[in-house]
Every structure is written in structure tokens, then in C-alpha cells.
C-alpha positions as CSV (number, residue, x, y, z in Angstrom):
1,X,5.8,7.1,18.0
2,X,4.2,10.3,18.1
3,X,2.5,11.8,15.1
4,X,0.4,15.1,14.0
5,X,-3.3,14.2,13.4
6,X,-4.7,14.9,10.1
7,X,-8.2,17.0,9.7
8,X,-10.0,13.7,8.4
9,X,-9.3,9.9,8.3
10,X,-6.9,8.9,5.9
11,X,-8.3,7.0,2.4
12,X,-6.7,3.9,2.4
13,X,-6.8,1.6,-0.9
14,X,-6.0,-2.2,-0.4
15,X,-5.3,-3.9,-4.1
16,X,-5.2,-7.4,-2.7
17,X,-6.7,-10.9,-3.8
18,X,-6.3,-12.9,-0.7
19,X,-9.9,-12.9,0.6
20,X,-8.3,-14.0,4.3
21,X,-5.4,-11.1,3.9
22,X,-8.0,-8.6,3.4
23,X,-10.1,-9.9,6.0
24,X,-6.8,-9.6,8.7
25,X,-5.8,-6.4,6.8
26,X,-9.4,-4.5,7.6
27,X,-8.9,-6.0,11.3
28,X,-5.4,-4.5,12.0
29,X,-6.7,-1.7,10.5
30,X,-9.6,-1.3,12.8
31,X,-6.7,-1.6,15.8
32,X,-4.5,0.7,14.8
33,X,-4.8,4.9,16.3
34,X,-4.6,6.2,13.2
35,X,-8.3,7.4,11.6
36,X,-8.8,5.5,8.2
37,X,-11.1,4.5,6.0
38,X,-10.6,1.7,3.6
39,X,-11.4,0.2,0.2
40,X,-10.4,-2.6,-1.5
41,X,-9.9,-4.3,-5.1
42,X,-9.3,-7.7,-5.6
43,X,-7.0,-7.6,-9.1
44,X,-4.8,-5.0,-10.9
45,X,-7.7,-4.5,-13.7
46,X,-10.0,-3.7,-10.8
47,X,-7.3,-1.6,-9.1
48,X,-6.5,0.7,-12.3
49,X,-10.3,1.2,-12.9
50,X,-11.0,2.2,-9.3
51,X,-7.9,4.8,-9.6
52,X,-8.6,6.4,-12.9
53,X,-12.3,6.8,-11.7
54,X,-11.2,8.4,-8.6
55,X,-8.4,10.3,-10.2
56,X,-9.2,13.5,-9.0
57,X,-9.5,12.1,-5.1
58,X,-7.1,10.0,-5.1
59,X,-6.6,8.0,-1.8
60,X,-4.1,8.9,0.9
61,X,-2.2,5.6,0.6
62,X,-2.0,2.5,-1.5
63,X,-0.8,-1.1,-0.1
64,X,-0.1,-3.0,-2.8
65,X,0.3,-6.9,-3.8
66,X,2.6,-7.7,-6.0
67,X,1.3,-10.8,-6.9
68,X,-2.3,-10.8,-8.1
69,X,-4.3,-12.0,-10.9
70,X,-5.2,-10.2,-14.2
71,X,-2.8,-7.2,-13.5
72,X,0.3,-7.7,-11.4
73,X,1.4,-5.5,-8.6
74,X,4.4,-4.6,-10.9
75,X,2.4,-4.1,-13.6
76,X,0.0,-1.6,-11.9
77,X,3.0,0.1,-10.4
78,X,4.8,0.6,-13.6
79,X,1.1,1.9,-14.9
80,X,0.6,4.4,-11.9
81,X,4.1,6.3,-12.0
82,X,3.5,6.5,-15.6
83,X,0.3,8.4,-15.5
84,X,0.4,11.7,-15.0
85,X,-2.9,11.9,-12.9
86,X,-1.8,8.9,-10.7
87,X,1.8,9.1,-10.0
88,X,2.0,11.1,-6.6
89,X,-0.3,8.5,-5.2
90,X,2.0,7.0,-2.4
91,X,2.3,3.5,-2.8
92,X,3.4,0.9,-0.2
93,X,4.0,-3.3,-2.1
94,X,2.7,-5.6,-0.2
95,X,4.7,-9.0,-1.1
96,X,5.0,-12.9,0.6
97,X,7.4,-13.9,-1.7
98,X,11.0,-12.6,-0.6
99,X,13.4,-14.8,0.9
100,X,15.7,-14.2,3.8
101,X,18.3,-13.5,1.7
102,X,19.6,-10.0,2.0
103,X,21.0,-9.8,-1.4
104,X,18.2,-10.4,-3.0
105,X,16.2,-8.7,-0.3
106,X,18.4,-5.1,-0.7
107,X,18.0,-5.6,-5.1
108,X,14.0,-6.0,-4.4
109,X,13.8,-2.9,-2.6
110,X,16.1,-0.8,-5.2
111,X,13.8,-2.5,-7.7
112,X,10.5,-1.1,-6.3
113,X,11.8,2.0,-5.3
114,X,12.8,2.5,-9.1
115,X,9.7,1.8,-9.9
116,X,8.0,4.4,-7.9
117,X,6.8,2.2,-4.4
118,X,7.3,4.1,-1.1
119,X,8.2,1.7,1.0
120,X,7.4,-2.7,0.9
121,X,6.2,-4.8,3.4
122,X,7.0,-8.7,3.5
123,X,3.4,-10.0,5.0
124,X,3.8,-11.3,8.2
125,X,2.1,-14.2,9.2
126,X,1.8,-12.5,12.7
127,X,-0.9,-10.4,12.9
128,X,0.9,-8.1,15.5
129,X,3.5,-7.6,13.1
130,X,1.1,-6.9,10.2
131,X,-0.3,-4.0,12.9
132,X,2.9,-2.5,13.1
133,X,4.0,-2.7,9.7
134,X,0.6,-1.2,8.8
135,X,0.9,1.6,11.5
136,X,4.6,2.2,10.4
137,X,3.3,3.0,6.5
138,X,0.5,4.9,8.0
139,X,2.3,7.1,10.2
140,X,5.0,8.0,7.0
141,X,1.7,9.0,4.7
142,X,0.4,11.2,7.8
143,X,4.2,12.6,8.2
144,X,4.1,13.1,4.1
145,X,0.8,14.9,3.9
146,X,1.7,17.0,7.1
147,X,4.8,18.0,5.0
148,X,2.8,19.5,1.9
């Protein structure tokens, strides 16, 4: 899919606690055409800290667990719509936990998008899935900021 490039790399933020997940996260990342650069946070507490210090820059994108310890992913989305300094950050849940069921599937995704998310992706266990999801979330941000 063809995109516009951006001046500089995009400022990616992972808020994620599986140690393995961010490893294969930073890896597709690395593979992907798209110039980034990436941090990371393990918990919600750690993610809301790291987001009110760099209120002023925030990052391009957000990727998001929903299910991670001392803060949830719900919990810090709820947090970041609701602050006025935070709440244009673009923010994409990352979750494991829906089933194949569409139902519940299509209610999850009015859910988050209520809430304020962007976009979620189910983690695949297939890492060149998790490329293309990846690339697919980073080529909407690049299409976003291009927009403004």
C-alpha cells in the first residue's frame, strides 16, 4: 500500500508486559518500511507516568494492552481521553483475549472505539501477521498526521 513519508520517524509507545511480546513487537518493528522509533512501558502506572511527563511530545502512536498489571489497558484508555493534554494521542488496543465470536467481537470494537481507541488488534501468534497488523496501524497514523 502506498503511503506519504513523514519528515522524521514516527514515536512509537508500546504499553505492554509480556517481556516475549515486546521482544517480537521491537522485531516486526525493525522489518517493517515505515521509519520508527520505539519505547516501551511495562504497566498502566508506568504508561500514565511516561505520558504525562512527555505531555507536550507526545508520541505519534500508542499500541496498547488491555490486559496488564497495576493499570489496565481500559483503565489507561478511559484515563487518556479524559485528559485534556493526552486525549488526541492515537491509540491502537492490543488484546489476546477475544474469541471468534463475531458478536462479541463487533460489541468489543464499539466498546473501545467509545472509549477513544483507534483501531484494536487481536495478537497474532504469527509473527507475519503481527508485521502486517503493525504496518496496517502505522500506515493509518502516517495517513492521520499527513491529514493535519
Amino acid at each position: 500500500m502506498p503511503h506519504r513519508k513523514l519528515n522524521r520517524p514516527l514515536n512509537v509507545l508500546l504499553a505492554e508486559d509480556d517481556k516475549d511480546y515486546r521482544f517480537l513487537f521491537e522485531q516486526a518493528l525493525k522489518e517493517i518500511p515505515v521509519p520508527t522509533r520505539l519505547a516501551m512501558v511495562e504497566n498502566g502506572e508506568d504508561l500514565m507516568e511516561y505520558l504525562i511527563e512527555h505531555a507536550l511530545h507526545l508520541p505519534d502512536l500508542l499500541f496498547l494492552d488491555l490486559s496488564m498489571p497495576r493499570k489496565t489497558g481500559f483503565e489507561c484508555l478511559s484515563e487518556i481521553k479524559g485528559n485534556e493534554l493526552l486525549n488526541d494521542l492515537p491509540v491502537v488496543v492490543l488484546t489476546v483475549s477475544l474469541p471468534n465470536d463475531i458478536g462479541y467481537e463487533l460489541s468489543m470494537e464499539k466498546m473501545l472505539n467509545e472509549l477513544g481507541a483507534q483501531d484494536y488488534i487481536r495478537k497474532p501468534h504469527d509473527f507475519e501477521m503481527l508485521k502486517k497488523a503493525i504496518h496496517n496501524a502505522l500506515i493509518m497514523a502516517v495517513e492521520k498526521k499527513n491529514k493535519k
